[in-house]
C-alpha positions as CSV (number, residue, x, y, z in Angstrom):
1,X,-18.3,43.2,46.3
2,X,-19.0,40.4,44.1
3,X,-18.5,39.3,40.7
4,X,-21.7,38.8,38.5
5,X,-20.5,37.3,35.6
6,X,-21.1,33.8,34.5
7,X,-17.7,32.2,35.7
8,X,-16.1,29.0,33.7
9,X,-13.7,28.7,36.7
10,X,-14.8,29.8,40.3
11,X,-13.3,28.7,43.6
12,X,-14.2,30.3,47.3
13,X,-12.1,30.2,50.6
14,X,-10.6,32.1,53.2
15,X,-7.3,33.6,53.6
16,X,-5.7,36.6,55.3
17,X,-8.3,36.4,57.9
18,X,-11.4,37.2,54.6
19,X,-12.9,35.6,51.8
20,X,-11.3,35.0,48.7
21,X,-12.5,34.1,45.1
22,X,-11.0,33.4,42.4
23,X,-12.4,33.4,38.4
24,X,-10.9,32.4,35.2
25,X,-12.7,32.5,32.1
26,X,-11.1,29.0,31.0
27,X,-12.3,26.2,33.2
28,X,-8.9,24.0,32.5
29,X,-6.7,27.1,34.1
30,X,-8.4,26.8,37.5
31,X,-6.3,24.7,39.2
32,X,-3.0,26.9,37.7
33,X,-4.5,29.8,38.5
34,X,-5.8,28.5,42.2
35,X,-1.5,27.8,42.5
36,X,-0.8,31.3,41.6
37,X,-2.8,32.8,43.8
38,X,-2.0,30.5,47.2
39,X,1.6,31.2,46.4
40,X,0.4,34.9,46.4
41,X,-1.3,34.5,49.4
42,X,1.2,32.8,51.4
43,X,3.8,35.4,50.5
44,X,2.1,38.1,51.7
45,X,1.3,36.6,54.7
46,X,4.9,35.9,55.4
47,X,6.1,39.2,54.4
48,X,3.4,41.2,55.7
49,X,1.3,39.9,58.7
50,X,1.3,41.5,61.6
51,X,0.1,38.5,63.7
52,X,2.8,36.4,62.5
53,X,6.0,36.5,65.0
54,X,8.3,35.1,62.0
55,X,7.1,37.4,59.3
56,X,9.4,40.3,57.8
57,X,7.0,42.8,59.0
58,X,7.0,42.0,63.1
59,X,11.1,41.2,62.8
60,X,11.2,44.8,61.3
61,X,8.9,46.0,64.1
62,X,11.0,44.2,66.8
63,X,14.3,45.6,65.5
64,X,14.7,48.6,67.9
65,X,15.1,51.3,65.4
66,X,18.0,49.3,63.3
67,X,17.5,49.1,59.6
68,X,17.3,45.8,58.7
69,X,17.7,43.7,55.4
70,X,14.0,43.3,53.5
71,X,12.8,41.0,50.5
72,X,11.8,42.2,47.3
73,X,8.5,41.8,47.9
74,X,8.2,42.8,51.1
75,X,9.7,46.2,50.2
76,X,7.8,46.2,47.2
77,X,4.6,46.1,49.8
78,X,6.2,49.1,52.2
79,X,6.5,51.7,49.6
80,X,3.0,51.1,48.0
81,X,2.1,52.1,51.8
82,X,4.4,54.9,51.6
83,X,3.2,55.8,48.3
84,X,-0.3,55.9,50.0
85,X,0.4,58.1,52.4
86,X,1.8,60.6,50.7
87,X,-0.9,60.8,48.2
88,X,-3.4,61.1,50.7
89,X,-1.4,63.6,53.0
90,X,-0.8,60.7,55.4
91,X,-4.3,59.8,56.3
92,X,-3.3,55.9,55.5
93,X,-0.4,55.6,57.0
94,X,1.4,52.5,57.8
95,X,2.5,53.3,61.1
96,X,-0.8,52.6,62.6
97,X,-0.1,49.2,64.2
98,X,0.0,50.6,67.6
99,X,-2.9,52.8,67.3
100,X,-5.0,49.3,66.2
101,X,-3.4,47.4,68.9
102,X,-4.2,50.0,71.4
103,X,-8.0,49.8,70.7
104,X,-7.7,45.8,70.9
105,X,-6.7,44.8,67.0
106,X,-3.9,43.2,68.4
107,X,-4.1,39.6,67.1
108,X,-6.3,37.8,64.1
109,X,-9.9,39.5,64.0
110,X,-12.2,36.2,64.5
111,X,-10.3,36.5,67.8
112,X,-10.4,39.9,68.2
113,X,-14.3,40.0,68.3
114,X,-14.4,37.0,70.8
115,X,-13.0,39.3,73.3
116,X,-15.5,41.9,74.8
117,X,-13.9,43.2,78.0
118,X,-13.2,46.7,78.3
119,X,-10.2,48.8,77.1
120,X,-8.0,50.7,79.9
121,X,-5.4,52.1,78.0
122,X,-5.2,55.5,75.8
123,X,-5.6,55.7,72.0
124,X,-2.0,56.1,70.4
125,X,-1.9,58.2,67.5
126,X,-0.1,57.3,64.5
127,X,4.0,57.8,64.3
128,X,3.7,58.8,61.2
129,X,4.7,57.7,57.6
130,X,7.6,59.7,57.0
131,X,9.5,58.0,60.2
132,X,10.1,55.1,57.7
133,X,13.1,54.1,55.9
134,X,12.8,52.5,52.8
135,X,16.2,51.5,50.4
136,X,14.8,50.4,47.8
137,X,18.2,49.7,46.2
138,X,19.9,48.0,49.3
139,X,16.5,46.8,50.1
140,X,16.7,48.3,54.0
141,X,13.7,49.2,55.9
142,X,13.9,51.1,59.2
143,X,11.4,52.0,61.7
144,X,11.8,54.1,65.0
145,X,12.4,52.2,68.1
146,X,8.7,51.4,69.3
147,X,6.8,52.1,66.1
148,X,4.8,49.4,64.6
149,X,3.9,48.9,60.7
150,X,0.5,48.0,59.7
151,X,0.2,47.4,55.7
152,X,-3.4,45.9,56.1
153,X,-4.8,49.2,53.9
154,X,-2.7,48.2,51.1
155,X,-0.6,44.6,51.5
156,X,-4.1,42.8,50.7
157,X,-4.8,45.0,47.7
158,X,-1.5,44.6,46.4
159,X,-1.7,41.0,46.5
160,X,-5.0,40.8,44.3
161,X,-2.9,42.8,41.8
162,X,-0.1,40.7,41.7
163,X,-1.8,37.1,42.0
164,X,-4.3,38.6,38.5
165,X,-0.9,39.3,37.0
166,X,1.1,36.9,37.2
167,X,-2.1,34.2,36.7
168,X,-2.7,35.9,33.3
169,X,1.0,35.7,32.2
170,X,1.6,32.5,33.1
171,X,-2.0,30.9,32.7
172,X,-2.8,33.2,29.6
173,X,-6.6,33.8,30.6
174,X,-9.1,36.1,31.9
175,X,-8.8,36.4,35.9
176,X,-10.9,38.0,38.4
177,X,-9.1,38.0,41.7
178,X,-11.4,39.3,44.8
179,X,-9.4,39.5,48.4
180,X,-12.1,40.2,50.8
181,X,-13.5,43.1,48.6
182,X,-9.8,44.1,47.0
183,X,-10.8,43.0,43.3
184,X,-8.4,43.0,41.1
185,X,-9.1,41.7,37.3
186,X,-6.4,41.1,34.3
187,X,-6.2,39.3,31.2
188,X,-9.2,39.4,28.3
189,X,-12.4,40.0,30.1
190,X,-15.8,38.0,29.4
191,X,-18.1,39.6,26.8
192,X,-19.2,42.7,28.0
193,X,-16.7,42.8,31.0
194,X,-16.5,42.2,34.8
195,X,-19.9,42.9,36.3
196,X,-19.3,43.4,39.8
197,X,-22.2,43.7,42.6
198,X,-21.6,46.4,45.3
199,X,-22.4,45.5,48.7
200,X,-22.8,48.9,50.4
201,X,-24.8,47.5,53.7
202,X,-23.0,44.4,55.2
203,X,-22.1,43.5,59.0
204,X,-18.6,42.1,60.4
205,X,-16.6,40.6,57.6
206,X,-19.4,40.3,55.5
207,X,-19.6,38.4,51.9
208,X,-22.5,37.7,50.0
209,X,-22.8,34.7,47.1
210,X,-22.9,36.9,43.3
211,X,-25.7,38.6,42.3
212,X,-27.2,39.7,38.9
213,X,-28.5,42.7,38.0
214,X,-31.8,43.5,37.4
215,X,-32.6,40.5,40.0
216,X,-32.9,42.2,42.7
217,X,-29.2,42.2,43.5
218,X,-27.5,45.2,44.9
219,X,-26.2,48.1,42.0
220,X,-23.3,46.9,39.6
221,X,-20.4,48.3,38.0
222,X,-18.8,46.7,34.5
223,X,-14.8,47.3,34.6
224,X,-12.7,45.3,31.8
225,X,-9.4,46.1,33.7
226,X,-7.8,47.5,36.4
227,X,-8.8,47.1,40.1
228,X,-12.2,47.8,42.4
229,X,-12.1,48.1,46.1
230,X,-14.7,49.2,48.6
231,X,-13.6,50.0,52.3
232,X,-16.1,50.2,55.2
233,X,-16.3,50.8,58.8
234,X,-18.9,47.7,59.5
235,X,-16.8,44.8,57.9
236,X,-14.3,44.9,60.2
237,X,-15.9,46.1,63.6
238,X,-16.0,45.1,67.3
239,X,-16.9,46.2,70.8
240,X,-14.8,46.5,73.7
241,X,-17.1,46.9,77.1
242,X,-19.7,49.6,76.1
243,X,-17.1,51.0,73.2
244,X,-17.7,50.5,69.8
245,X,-14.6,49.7,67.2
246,X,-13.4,49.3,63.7
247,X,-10.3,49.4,61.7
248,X,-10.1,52.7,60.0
249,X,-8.5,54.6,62.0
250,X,-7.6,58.5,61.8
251,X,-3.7,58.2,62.5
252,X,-3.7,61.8,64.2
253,X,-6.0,60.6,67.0
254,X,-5.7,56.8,66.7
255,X,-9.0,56.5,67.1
256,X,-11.5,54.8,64.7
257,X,-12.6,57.6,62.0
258,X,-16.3,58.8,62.8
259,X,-17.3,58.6,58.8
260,X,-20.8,59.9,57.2
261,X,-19.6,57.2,54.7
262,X,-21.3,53.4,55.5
263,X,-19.5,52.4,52.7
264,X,-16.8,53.5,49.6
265,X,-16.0,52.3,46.6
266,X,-13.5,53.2,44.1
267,X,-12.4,52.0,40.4
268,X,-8.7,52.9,39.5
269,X,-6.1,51.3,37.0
270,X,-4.7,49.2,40.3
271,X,-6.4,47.9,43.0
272,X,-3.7,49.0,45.3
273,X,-5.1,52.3,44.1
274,X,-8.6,52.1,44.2
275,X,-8.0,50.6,47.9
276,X,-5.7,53.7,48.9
277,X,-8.5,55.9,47.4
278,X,-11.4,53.8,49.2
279,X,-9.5,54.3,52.7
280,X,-8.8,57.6,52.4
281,X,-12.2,58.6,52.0
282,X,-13.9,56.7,55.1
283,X,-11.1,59.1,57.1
284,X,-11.9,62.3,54.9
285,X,-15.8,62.3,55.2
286,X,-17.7,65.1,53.7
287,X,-14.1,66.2,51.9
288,X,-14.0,62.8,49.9
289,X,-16.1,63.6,46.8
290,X,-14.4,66.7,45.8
291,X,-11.2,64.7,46.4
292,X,-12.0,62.0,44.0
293,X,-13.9,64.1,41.6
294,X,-10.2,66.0,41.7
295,X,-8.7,62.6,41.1
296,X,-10.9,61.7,38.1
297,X,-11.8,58.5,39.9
298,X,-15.1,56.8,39.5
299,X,-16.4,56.0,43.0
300,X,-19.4,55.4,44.8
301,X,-20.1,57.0,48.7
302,X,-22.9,55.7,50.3
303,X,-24.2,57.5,53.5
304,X,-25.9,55.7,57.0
305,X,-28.6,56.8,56.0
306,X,-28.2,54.8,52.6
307,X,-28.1,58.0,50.2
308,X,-25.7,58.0,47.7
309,X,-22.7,60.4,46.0
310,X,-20.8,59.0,42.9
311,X,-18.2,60.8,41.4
312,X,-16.0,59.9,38.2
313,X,-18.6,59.1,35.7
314,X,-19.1,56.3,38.3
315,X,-23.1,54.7,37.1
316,X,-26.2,56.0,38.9
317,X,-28.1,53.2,40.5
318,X,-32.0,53.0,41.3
319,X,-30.9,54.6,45.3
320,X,-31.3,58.7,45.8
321,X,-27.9,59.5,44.2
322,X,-26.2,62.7,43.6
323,X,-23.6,63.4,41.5
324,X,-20.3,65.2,43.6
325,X,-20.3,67.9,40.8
326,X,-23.9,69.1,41.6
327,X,-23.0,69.1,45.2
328,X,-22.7,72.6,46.7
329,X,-19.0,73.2,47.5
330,X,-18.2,72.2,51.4
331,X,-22.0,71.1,51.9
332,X,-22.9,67.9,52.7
333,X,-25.3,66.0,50.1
C-alpha cells in the first residue's frame, strides 16, 4: 500500500528486510522524524529478529526452556503477539519459527529466494501460543526447550505504531509511517486525510511508487488515524525444488495457508491491529468476512481471481465487489 497524498517530507529505504517510507506534513521535521524512526527500526531489530544471533528474541529461543530476563520493549513486542493469538484463536501465533524454518525461511528472505534446492524435511506445526511465558512485571519470558518465537506477524506492525507516535510527540507533526505495507499514521492529518493506494496484485516483496486516484492508480482508502495493513501470500514467496512457499503459515499444519484471499487489507485504531486482523484472514479463508464484519472492521478481501469482498463500511472500488453482509452465510462470494 502506498500513500497518495501530496507529501511536504518523504524519504524511501529499506529496513527489516522491506521498504520503508516515511511522511511528515512539515518539511523541516524530516530529518527529526527520519531519527525517530531509525531508532525505531534498530530496536526492533535488536529485540525482535530472528536472523540476528545477538538479538533478545534468538537468546530467548536458545535458552533451553529457562525464563530469562527481557527488555521493555521486547516484552512489550511478545504480548502484542500473544494478544494476537488469542484474539484470533491462535491462528497467528508466535511460536511458528520452526514451522518457517522447516519450509526454508530460515535466514533473511533476499537470501531465502536465492536458494532453490529441494526440501527433505517434514513440516513442523506450531507449538503453540499458550506454551509462552510472559511476566510482564518481572519482565521474564520463557519458551519450551526447542520452540522458536517468530513476531514477524506483529513486531513490524508494532514498530510503525510506535515510530508515528513517538515522531508526533516529539516532532509535533503529521506522520505517515509505512513498514513494508504496515502503515501506521498519527498526528494532524493533511486536508482531507491519508489517501492510501491498495496494491492488491504484486509479486515477491513488492512496492510500487504512490498513486493518485482517479489516475489510473489502484482503489484508495482515506483514514485520518489509526493504522492500515494488508497481508498477502505473493509478497513474501519462494520455491523450493518443484514446491511452492510463502510466509503465512497455518500453525496447526505448519504449512503455508492455501487462501482464496490474493490479498487483505484491514483499517483498525492500531496497526498492530489491522496487521493481526489482516493475517488472520489469509489463514481463515472463506470464514474471514463474517469474522471482520463481526469485528466491525473495515477491510478489503480480494480473490485470485481479482473479485472483491469488503466488509466494515470499507469503500467500494470500480472491481466486482460484494459487500460481506449480502454474502449468503458459509457461501463463498
Amino acid at each position: 500500500m502506498t500513500h497518495s497524498a501530496e507529501p511536504a517530507g518523504e524519504l524511501t529505504f529499506r529496513a527489516l528486510g522491506t521498504v520503508v517510507s516515511l511522511i511528515v506534513l512539515d518539511e523541516a521535521a524530516r530529518g527529526a522524524a527520519s531519527a525517530i524512526l531509525g531508532e525505531e527500526l534498530s530496536a526492533v531489530d535488536a529485540a525482535c529478529s530472528r536472523f540476528r544471533a545477538d538479538s533478545e528474541l534468538s537468546r530467548l529461543n536458545r535458552a533451553g526452556g529457562r525464563a530469562v530476563p527481557v527488555s521493555r520493549r521486547f516484552a512489550d513486542a511478545l504480548a502484542a503477539a500473544l494478544t494476537a493469538a488469542e484474539l484470533t484463536d491462535g491462528d497467528v501465533d508466535p511460536t511458528c519459527g520452526r514451522s518457517l524454518a522447516a519450509i526454508g525461511y530460515d535466514r533473511d528472505f533476499a537470501a531465502v529466494r536465492k536458494n532453490t534446492t529441494a526440501l527433505r524435511g517434514a513440516a513442523m506445526p506450531a507449538a503453540g501460543w499458550r506454551s509462552v511465558e510472559l511476566d510482564p512485571v518481572r519482565r521474564t519470558a520463557r519458551v519450551p526447550d526447542g520452540v522458536m518465537l517468530d513476531l514477524g506477524a506483529t513486531a513490524k506492525a508494532l514498530a510503525a505504531d510506535r515510530a508515528a507516535s513517538r515522531i508526533t510527540a516529539e516532532v509535533g507533526c503529521g506522520v505517515l509511517v509505512n513498514l513494508g505495507g504496515d502503515i501506521s499514521v498519527a498526528g494532524p492529518p493533511p486536508d482531507g486525510g491519508w489517501c492510501i493506494g491498495i496494491l492488491d496484485d504484486i509479486g515477491p516483496d513488492g512496492c510500487a511508487r504512490p498513486h493518485r486516484r482517479g489516475a489510473g492508480g489502484p482503489p484508495a482508502i482515506t483514514i485520518a488515524d489509526g493504522g492500515l495493513a494488508t497481508s498477502s501470500p505473493a509478497v513474501r514467496a519462494w520455491r523450493r525444488g518443484t514446491q511452492a512457499f510463502h510466509h503465512i503459515v497455518v500453525p496447526g499444519t505448519g504449512l503455508p495457508a492455501t487462501s482464496c484471499w490474493r490479498t487483505v487489507s484491514v483499517a483498525a485504531a492500531r496497526c498492530v491491529d489491522a496487521n493481526t486482523a489482516s493475517t488472520a484472514s489469509i489463514v481463515r479463508g472463506e470464514r474471514a468476512p463474517g469474522w471482520l464484519a463481526g469485528l466491525r472492521l473495515p477491510a478489503r478481501l480480494v480473490r485470485h481471481d481479482g473479485t472483491v469482498v469488503v466488509t466494515g463500511g470499507w469503500p467500494a472500488d470500480e472491481m466486482p465487489t460484494r459487500s460481506a453482509d449480502e454474502m449468503p452465510a458459509g457461501r463463498p462470494a
